[in-house]
N, C-alpha and C positions, 0 to 999 in steps of 0.2 A: 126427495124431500119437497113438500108441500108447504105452502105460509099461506095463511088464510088473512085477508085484507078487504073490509067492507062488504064479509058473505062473504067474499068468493076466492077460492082456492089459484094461487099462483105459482107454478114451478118456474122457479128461479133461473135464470139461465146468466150464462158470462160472456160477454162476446168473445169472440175466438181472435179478435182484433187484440183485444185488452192482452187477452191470454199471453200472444205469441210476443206482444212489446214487452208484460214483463220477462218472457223467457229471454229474450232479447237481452233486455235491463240488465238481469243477471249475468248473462255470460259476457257483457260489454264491463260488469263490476270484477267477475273474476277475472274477465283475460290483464284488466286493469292491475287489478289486486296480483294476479302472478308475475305481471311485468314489472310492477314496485319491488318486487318482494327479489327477484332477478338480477334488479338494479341496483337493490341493498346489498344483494350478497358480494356483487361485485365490487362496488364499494369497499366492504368492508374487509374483501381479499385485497384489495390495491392496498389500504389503511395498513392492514395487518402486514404488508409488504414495505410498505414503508416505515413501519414503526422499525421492522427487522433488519430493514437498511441502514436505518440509522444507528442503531448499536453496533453493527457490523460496521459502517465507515470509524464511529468514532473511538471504538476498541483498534481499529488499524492504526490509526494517527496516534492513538497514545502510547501503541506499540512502538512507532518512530521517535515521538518525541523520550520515553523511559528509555533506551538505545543512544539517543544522542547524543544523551548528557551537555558538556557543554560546546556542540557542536552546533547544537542548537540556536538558532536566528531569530526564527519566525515560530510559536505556536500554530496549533492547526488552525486552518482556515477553511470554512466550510461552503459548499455550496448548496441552498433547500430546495425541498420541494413543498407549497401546501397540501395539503391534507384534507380528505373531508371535514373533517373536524376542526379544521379551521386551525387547526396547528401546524407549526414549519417544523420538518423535519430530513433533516444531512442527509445528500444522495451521492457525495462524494467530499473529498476535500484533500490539504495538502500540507506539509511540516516545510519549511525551510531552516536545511542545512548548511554550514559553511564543507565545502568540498573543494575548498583550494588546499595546493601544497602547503606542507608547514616549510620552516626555515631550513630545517637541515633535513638531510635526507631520513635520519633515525625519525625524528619529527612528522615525516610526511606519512612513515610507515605507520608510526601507530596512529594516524590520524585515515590512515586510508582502512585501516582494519576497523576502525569505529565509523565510518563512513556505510561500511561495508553490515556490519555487525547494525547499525539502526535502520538502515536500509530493507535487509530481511528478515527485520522483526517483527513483523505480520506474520500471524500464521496462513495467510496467504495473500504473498507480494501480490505488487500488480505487476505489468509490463514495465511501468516508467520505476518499480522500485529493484526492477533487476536491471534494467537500462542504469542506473547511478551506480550500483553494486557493481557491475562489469566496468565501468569507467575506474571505481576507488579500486578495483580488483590491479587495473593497467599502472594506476600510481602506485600503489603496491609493489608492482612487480618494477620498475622505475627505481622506485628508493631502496630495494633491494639490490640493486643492481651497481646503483652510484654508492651504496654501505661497501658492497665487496670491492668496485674500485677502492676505495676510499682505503679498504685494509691493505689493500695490493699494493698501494701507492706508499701507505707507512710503512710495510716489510722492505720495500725497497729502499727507502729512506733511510730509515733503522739498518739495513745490512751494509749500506756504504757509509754510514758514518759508525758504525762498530770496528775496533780497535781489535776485538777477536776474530774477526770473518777469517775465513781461510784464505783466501784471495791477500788480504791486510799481513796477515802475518809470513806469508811469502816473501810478499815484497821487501818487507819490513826488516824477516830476516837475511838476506841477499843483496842488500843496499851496498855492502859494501866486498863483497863477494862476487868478482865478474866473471868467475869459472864458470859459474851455476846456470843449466842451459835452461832456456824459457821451454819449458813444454806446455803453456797454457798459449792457444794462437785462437 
């Protein structure tokens, strides 16, 4: 293509300088432009990760706290993270329960089974909520243990002050009978 200027015909030309700065230009805007766009997405996978954490930590907590009933101390307590967006959002957190023994042993039992039972109400514990579960599991097994004394100690009790034992009514009958040979030694 030709342009004609004052008479005379002029073919145009572009400097090959100009040329290769805007090719330049360009690919200095896209490698730009795919690095933003790289930066976003990762962004918005982290976001999208923490939105997901946070329904996940605070569904686990309210699983402990609906479990504890009134075992319960402390509601959850959170700890965030920011967000791109500029919002805080739960990357963990914790319930406080009471996990001491109750007064009597029947008492410890059913307070170790609800120990136990809020503990693993998550559908999926952590480490520290099977570490509490194995600890209410040991007082459990404790207040089991001190209930069966407990019976073993009244059947005893109960059979030496009953008036029908067999032992009682031996004696009882024989008191005044000194033929009668002892065969209990």
């Amino acid at each position: 293509m030709n342009i004609q200027f004052n008479g005379h015909f002029y073919k145009p030309t572009l400097d090959s300088n100009y040329l290769s700065n805007k090719r330049n230009d360009n690919k200095e805007f896209d490698q730009s432009k795919i690095k933003n766009t790289r930066e976003e997405q990762k962004e918005n996978k982290k976001l999208e990760e923490l939105k997901k954490r946070d329904q996940e930590v605070r569904r686990h907590e309210q699983a402990h706290i609906a479990a504890a009933q009134d075992l319960l101390i402390r509601g959850a307590n959170y700890k965030y993270e920011k967000g791109s967006d500029g919002k805080m959002y739960a990357v963990s957190g914790d319930v406080a329960i009471d996990v001491s023994e109750g007064k009597t042993p029947k008492e410890t039992l059913k307070k170790a089974k609800k120990i136990i039972k809020s503990a693993l109400a998550p559908q999926d514990p952590s480490s520290k909520d099977k570490e509490v579960a194995a600890q209410a599991r040991k007082m459990e097994q404790k207040a089991k243990r001190e209930i069966m004394e407990e019976k073993l100690e009244e059947r005893s009790l109960n059979h030496e002050t009953n008036e029908t034992s067999p032992i009682k009514q031996y004696n009882s009958s024989n008191i005044n009978n000194k033929s009668t040979i002892d065969y209990f030694a």
